[in-house]
Structure formats: structure tokens, C-alpha cells
N, C-alpha and C positions, 0 to 999 in steps of 0.2 A: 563333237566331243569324242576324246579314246576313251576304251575299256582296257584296263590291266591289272592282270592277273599277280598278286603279290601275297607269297605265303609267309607269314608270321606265325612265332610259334603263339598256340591256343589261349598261355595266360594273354600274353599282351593283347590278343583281340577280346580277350574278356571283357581286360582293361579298358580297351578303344572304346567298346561298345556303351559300357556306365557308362566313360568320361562323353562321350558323344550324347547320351541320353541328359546327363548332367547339366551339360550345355544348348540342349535344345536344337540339337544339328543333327543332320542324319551319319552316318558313319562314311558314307561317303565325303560328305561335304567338309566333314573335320578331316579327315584323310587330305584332300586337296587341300585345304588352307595349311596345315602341317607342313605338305610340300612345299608351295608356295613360300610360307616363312621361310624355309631352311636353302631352296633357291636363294632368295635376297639375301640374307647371310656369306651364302658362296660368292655369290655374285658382285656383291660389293666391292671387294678387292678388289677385283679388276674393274672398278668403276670409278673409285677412289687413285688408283692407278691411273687412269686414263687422263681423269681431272687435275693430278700432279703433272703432266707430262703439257699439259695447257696452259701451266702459271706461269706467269710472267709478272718478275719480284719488280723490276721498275715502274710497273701498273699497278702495284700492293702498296711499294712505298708512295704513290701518289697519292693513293686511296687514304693511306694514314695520315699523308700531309694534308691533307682536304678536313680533317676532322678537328674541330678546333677546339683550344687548348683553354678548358671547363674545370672546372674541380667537379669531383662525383657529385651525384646526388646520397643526403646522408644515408641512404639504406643502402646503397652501393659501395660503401666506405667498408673496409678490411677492419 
């Protein structure tokens, strides 16, 4: 595991520190999950991205054709 050093200003670690207490986490451990979250945020784009650049619509429109022609079910119904 790294240590890094990140200075915020005072309110907000005040704030950290309730919300951390609040939640039953130490401030570290909300700090990482924080990051974390906001990584997968970033990172999706370019994941989303990657997975666009894989499809292939004559393998979509199979997948459609394969699925046969039902009327909804009532709670499904617009």
C-alpha cells in the first residue's frame, strides 16, 4: 500500500472527518473509496469507447433476429 500526502484546505477535512465518522469508516478508507469512485467515472469513457470500437451491427442485428416476435408482458406495456 502508498502513503500520499494531500493538503485540503481545513473546512473540507473537518467535513471529511464527520462524514467519515458518520459513516463508520476511518478517513482514510473514505478517502480511497472517494478515489476509487471518481477513477471509474473517468475511466469509463475510455471503456465505453473501447467496447464501441468491438461492435459489430451484423452480430446485433442477429441478436435481434433471434429474439421472437411476443407481445409484452402487461406491466411492460407503455
Amino acid at each position: 500500500m502508498s502513503v500520499a500526502t494531500v493538503a485540503i484546505p481545513d473546512a473540507l477535512y473537518e467535513r471529511l472527518k464527520q462524514v467519515s465518522e458518520e459513516q463508520h469508516v476511518s478517513v482514510d478508507q473514505f478517502v480511497a473509496s472517494a478515489v476509487a469512485e471518481k477513477m471509474a467515472v473517468v475511466e469509463k469513457e475510455g471503456y465505453i469507447a473501447l467496447r464501441a470500437n468491438r461492435a459489430d451491427e451484423r452480430k446485433f442485428r442477429e441478436a435481434l433476429a433471434a429474439i421472437p416476435e411476443t407481445a409484452p408482458a402487461e406491466h411492460d406495456k407503455l
